[in-house]
C-alpha positions in Angstrom: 3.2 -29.8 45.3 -0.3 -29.7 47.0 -3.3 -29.6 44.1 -3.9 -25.6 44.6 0.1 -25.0 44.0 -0.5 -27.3 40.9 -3.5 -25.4 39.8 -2.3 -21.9 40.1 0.7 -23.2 38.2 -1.4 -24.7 35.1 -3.5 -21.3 35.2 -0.5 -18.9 35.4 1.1 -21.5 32.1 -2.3 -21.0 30.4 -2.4 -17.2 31.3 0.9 -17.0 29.6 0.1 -19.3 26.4 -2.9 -17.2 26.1 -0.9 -13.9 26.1 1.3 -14.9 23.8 -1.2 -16.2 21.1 -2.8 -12.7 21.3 0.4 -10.6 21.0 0.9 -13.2 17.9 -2.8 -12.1 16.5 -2.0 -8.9 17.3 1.3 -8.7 15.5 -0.3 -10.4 12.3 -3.4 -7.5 12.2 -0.6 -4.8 12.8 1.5 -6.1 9.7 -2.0 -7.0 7.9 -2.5 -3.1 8.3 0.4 -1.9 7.4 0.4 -4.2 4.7 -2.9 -2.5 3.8 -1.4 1.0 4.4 1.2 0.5 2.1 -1.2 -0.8 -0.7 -3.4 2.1 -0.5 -0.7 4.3 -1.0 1.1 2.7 -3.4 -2.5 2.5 -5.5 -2.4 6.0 -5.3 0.8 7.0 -6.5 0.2 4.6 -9.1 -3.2 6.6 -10.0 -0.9 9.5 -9.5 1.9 8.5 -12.0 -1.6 7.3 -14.5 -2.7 10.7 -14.6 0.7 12.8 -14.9 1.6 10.0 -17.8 -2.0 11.1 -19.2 -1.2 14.8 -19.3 1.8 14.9 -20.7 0.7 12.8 -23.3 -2.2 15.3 -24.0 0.6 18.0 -24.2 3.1 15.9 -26.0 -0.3 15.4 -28.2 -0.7 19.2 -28.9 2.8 20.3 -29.4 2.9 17.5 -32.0 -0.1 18.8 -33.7 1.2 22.3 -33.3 4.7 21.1 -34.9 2.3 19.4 -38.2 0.5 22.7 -38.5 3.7 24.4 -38.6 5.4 21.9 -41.0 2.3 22.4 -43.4 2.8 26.3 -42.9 6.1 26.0 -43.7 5.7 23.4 -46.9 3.2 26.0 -48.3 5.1 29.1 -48.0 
C-alpha cells in the first residue's frame, strides 16, 4: 500500500474513532438531560403532593375543630 493509501486509511480510522467518541458524549448529555428532566419533574410533583398533603391537613384540621365545638355543644345542652 503506497504511504498516501496508508495515510488516508489511518485518517478515515481516526475520522471514525472520533465520530464515535462524540455520538458516545453525545448520548451521555442526552441521558444526563433526561435524567435532569425527569428530576425536575419528579421535584415538582413531589412539591405538588407537599402542598395537597398540606391542605387537607388544614381541612382535616378545621373539621376536627368543628366536630370539638360541636361535641362541647352537644355536652352542654
Amino acid at each position: 500500500m503506497s504511504n498516501l493509501a496508508q495515510h488516508l486509511q489511518d485518517s478515515l480510522h481516526d475520522e471514525n474513532i472520533m465520530e464515535r467518541a462524540m455520538n458516545e458524549i453525545m448520548r451521555k448529555e442526552y441521558n444526563i438531560s433526561n435524567d435532569i428532566e425527569i428530576s425536575y419533574t419528579l421535584i415538582n410533583t413531589a412539591q405538588q403532593t407537599l402542598s395537597d398533603l398540606d391542605k387537607s391537613i388544614d381541612e382535616l384540621s378545621m373539621l376536627v375543630e368543628n366536630l370539638r365545638h360541636q361535641s362541647l355543644k352537644l355536652n352542654k345542652d
